[in-house]
C-alpha positions, -999 to +999 in steps of 0.1 A: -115+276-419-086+273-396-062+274-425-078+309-428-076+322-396-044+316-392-033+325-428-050+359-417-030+366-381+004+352-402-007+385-427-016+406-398+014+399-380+039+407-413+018+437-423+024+449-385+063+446-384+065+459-415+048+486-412+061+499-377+098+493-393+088+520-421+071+545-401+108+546-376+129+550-409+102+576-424+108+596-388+144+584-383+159+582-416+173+614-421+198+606-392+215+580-420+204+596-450+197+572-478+208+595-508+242+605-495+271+581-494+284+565-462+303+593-447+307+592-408+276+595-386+253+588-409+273+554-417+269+545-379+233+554-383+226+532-407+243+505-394+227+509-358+195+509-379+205+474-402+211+458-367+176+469-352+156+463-383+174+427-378+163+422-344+133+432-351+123+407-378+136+384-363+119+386-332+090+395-348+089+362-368+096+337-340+066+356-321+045+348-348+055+316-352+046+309-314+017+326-320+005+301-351+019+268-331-002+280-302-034+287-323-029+253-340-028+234-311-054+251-294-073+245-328-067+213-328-075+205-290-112+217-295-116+200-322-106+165-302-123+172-273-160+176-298-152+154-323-166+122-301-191+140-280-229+136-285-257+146-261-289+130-267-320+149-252-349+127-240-384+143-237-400+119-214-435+140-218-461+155-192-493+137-186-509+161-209-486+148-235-503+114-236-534+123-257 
């Protein structure tokens, strides 16, 4: 199960990054336009928009793998602190109990 969960926030995470980084270059791509050669503005455009993208990822990725070492360990704490503890429940009864 916790395999799962954090399979599922790694997904999340991606499918986050990856989609905010395509809706800026659906808004913002026409500033480097992808179909016409590298010719002056558009070439610093593009590059300004390689080096984002970059940091982006990147920072994107070490948050999530913070994010998965922290659920991990928090994961695994709980499961320590349970894995030894028992309650037992003792009914010691009522007089009318003694029928």
């Amino acid at each position: 199960m916790a395999e799962e969960i954090i399979h599922s926030l790694e997904k999340r995470f991606q499918t986050t990054i990856i989609g905010s980084l395509s809706r800026i270059e659906e808004a913002f791509g026409f500033l480097w336009d992808n179909d016409r050669e590298d010719r002056g503005r558009e070439s610093r455009y593009r590059e300004i928009w390689k080096n984002l993208r970059e940091d982006i990822l990147d920072h994107g990725n070490y948050q999530l793998r913070l994010a998965i070492r922290d659920l991990e360990k928090d994961i695994r704490e709980r499961t320590e602190d349970f894995k030894y503890q028992y309650h037992f429940l003792i009914n010691k009864g009522t007089k009318d109990d003694n029928r």
